[in-house]
N, C-alpha and C positions, 0 to 999 in steps of 0.2 A: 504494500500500500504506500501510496509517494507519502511524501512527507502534507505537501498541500490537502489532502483527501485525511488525512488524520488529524488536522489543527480544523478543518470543518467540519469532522464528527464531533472533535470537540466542541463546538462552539455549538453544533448542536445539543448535544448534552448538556450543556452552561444552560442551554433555551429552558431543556427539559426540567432540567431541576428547579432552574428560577421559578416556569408556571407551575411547580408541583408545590414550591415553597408560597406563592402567592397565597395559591390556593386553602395552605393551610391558616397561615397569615389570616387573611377573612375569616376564615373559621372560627380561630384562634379568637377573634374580638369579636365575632356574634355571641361565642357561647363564654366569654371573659373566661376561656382556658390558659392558666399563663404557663404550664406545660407543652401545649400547643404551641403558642407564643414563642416560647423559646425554643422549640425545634422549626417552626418555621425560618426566625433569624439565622438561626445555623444554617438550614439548606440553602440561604439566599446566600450567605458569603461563600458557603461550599463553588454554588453557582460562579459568582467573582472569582474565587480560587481557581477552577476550574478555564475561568475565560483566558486569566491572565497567564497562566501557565500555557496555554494554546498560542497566545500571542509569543509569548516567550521562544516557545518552539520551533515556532514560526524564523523568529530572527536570528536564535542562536544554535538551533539543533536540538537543541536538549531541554526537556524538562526539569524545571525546580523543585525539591523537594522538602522543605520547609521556608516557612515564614521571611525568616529572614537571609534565606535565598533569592528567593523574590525580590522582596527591596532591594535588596544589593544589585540584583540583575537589572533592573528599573532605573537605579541609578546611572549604574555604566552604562546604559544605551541610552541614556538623555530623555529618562522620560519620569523625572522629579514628580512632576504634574500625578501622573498615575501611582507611582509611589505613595506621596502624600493621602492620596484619596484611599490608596488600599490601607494604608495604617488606619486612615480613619475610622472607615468600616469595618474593618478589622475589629476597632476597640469598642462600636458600636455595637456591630452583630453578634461579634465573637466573643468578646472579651464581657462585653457589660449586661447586654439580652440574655446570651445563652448562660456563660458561668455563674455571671453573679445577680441572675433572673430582675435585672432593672428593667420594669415594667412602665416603656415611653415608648408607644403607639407612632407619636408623630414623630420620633427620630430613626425608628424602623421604617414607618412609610416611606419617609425620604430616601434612606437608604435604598429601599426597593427601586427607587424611582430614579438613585443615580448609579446602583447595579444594571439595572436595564439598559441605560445608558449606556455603561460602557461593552456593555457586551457587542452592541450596535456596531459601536465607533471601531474599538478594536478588531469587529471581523472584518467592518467593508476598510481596514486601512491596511487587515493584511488581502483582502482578494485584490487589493490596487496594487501592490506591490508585487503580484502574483504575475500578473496581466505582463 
C-alpha cells in the first residue's frame, strides 16, 4: 500500500472516530452522563492524534509514537501553529475532561469544533502536496 493510500485511511479513520466521538458527546449532555462525557473527549483527541500522526507521515515517513514526539516533530517542520493547538487540546480533552473528569461542555464543544478543523486542513494540504 503506497504510503499516500495509508495517510488517507488514516485521515479517514480521524473522520470515523471524531463522528463516533461527537456522537457520544451529544449523548453524553442529553443524558448529563459525565462518564460518557469523558470518553467522548478522549475519542475526539484520539481522533486529533490520529490526524496529526497521518500528517506526520505524510512528510516525514514515519509515525510518532508518543506525545511528545509529536510536538517535537511539529516543531522541526515549522508548524509551531499546530503544535500549540495540539498541546492545547491535548490538556483540554486529555488531560482535564478525561483524567481529571473537569466537567466544561463549552470548552469540549470548541475543541470538537477546532478538531474538525484540522482534520480538514491537514488532509486537503497533504492531497496538495501529493498532486
Amino acid at each position: 500500500m503506497s504510503i499516500g493510500r495509508v495517510v488517507s485511511t488514516s485521515f479517514e479513520l480521524a473522520r470515523e472516530v471524531f463522528n463516533y466521538a461527537k456522537e457520544e458527546f451529544e449523548k453524553a449532555l442529553k443524558l448529563n452522563d459525565v462518564s460518557l462525557y469523558r470518553n467522548a473527549a478522549d475519542k475526539v483527541f484520539l481522533a486529533l492524534v490520529i490526524a496529526i500522526n497521518a500528517y506526520i507521515k505524510a512528510i516525514e515517513g514515519f509515525e510518532p509514537t508518543s506525545h511528545s514526539e509529536r510536538r517535537r516533530i511539529l516543531r522541526k517542520i515549522g508548524r509551531e501553529d499546530l503544535r500549540s493547538l495540539y498541546s492545547d487540546l491535548m490538556k483540554t480533552l486529555h488531560d482535564e475532561a478525561f483524567y481529571e473528569g473537569v466537567y466544561q461542555p463549552d470548552e469540549v464543544e470548541y475543541a470538537f469544533k477546532k478538531v474538525e478543523e484540522i482534520i480538514s486542513k491537514l488532509e486537503e494540504e497533504i492531497k496538495g502536496k501529493q498532486k
